[in-house]
C-alpha positions in Angstrom: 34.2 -8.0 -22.3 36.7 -10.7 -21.7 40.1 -8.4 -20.3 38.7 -6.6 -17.5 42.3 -6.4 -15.7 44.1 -5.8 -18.8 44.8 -2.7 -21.3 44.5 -3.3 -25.0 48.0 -1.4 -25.4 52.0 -1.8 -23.8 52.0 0.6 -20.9 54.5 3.2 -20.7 56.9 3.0 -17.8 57.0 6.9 -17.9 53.7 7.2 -17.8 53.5 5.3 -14.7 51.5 2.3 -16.3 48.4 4.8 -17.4 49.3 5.6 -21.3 50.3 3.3 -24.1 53.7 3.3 -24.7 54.8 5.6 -27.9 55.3 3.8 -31.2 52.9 0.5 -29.9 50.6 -1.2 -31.7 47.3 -1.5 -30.1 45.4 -5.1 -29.7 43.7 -6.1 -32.8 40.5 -6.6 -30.8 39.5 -3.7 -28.9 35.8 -5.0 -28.3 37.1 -7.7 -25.6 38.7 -5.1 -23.5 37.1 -2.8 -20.8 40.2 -0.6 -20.9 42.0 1.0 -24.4 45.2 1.8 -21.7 45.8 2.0 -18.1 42.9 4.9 -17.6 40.6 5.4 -20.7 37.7 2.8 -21.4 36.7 1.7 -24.5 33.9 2.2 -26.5 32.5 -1.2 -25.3 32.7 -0.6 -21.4 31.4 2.3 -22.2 28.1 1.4 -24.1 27.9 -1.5 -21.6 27.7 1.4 -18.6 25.7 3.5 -20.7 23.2 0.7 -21.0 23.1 -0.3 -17.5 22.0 3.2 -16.3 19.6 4.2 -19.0 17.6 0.8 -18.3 18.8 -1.2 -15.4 15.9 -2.4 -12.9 18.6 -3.0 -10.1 19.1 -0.4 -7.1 23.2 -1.4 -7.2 23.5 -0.4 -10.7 21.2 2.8 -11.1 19.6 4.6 -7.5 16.7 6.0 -7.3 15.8 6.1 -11.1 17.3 4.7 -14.2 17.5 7.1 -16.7 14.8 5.7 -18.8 12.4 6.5 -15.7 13.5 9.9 -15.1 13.2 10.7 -18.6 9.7 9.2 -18.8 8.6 11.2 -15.4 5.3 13.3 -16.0 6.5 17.0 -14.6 4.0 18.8 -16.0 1.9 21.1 -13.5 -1.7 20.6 -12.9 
């Protein structure tokens, strides 16, 4: 991700800068972008967020567990 204060799209003045603006073309390179328009991430901040909670080791990022852990928990009764 390169455009993190960017969107991929024109904003639409009647959308408040939040939508693409009707009839736009989109930016050929959606993968550098963390946002498609002024709201919705892409697919690529999205798999980068996914990733960070299923495995991050860091308390900022994923507290108390990372998915991975809680996933992994033994919960089975003795």
């Amino acid at each position: 991700l390169m455009e993190l204060n960017a969107s991929c799209c024109f904003l639409s003045e009647s959308s408040e800068g939040r939508l693409c603006a009707e009839g736009t073309e989109p930016c050929p390179d959606r993968s550098i972008y963390a946002y498609y328009d002024g709201f919705h991430p892409t697919e690529k901040l999205c798999m980068h967020l996914a990733t960070k909670a299923y495995s991050s080791g860091l308390q900022s990022e994923a507290y108390p567990f990372n998915v991975e852990a809680l996933a992994n928990l033994n919960t089975s009764v003795m």
